[in-house]
C-alpha positions, -999 to 999 in steps of 0.1 A, spaced: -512 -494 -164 -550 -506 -173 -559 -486 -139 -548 -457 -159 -561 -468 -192 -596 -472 -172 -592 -440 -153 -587 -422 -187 -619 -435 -202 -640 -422 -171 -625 -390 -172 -632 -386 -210 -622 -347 -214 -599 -345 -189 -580 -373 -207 -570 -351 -234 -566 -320 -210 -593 -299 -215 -595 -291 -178 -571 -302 -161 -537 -319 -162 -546 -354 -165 -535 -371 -194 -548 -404 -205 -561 -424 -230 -594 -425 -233 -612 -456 -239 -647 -465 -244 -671 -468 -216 -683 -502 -204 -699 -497 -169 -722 -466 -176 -750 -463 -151 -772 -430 -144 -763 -404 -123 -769 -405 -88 -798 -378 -70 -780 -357 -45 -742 -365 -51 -725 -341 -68 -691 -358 -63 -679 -350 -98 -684 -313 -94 -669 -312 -57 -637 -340 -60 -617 -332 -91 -606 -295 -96 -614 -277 -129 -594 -253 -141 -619 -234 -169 -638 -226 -138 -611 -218 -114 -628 -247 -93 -603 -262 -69 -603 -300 -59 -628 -307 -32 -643 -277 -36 -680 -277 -46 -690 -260 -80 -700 -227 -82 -729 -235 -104 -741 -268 -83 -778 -262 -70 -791 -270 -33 -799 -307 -47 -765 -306 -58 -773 -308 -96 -756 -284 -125 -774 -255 -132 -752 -253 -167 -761 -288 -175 -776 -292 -208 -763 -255 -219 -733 -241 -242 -716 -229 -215 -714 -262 -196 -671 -267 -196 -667 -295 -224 -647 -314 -197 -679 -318 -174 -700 -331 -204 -674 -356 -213 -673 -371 -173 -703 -400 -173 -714 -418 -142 -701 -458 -138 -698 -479 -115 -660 -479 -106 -664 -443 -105 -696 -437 -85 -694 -465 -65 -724 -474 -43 -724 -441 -22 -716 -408 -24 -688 -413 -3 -672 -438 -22 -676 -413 -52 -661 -389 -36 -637 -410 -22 -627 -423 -57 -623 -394 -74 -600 -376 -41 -580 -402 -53 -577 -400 -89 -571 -362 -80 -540 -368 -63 -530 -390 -83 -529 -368 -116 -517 -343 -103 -488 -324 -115 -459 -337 -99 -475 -356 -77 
């Protein structure tokens, strides 16, 4: 249950549904850290639904260096501004990022 609560608090918008069907409590973060260069695991890993993105499926609006062209602008998805990087999420690769979030895809899931 305090994986969940965590979980919840890393996936900020998508704990009260705004993109998908996660559903969580969100908590404050405690392990915020910057983004990595050249990851991208948060727009390729979880699916999001505003943008008819599927999970593991990279973002349409990702650039070659694997950065968000929306970032910063009002059409940005409200769910993608409320993700932040940490360190449970992010890990120390990309991999593991990816790996993570695979995970936390499954896992909230409808039915699954």
């Amino acid at each position: 249950m305090i994986f969940l609560h965590r979980v919840g608090a890393l996936w900020g918008a998508w704990a009260k549904g705004l993109c998908d069907n996660v559903r969580m409590t969100q908590q404050p973060l405690t392990d915020t850290m910057a983004c990595r260069p050249g990851c991208g695991a948060c727009c390729i890993a979880p699916s999001i639904t505003s943008l008819g993105k599927a999970a593991g499926v990279p973002c349409r609006h990702l650039d070659a260096e694997l950065r968000c062209r929306l970032f910063g602008l009002p059409e940005r998805p409200s769910c993608c501004g409320g993700l932040q990087p940490s360190r449970e999420m992010c890990g120390e690769t990309r991999e593991q990022a990816l790996r993570w979030l695979s995970e936390l895809e499954v896992m909230t899931r409808p039915g699954g």
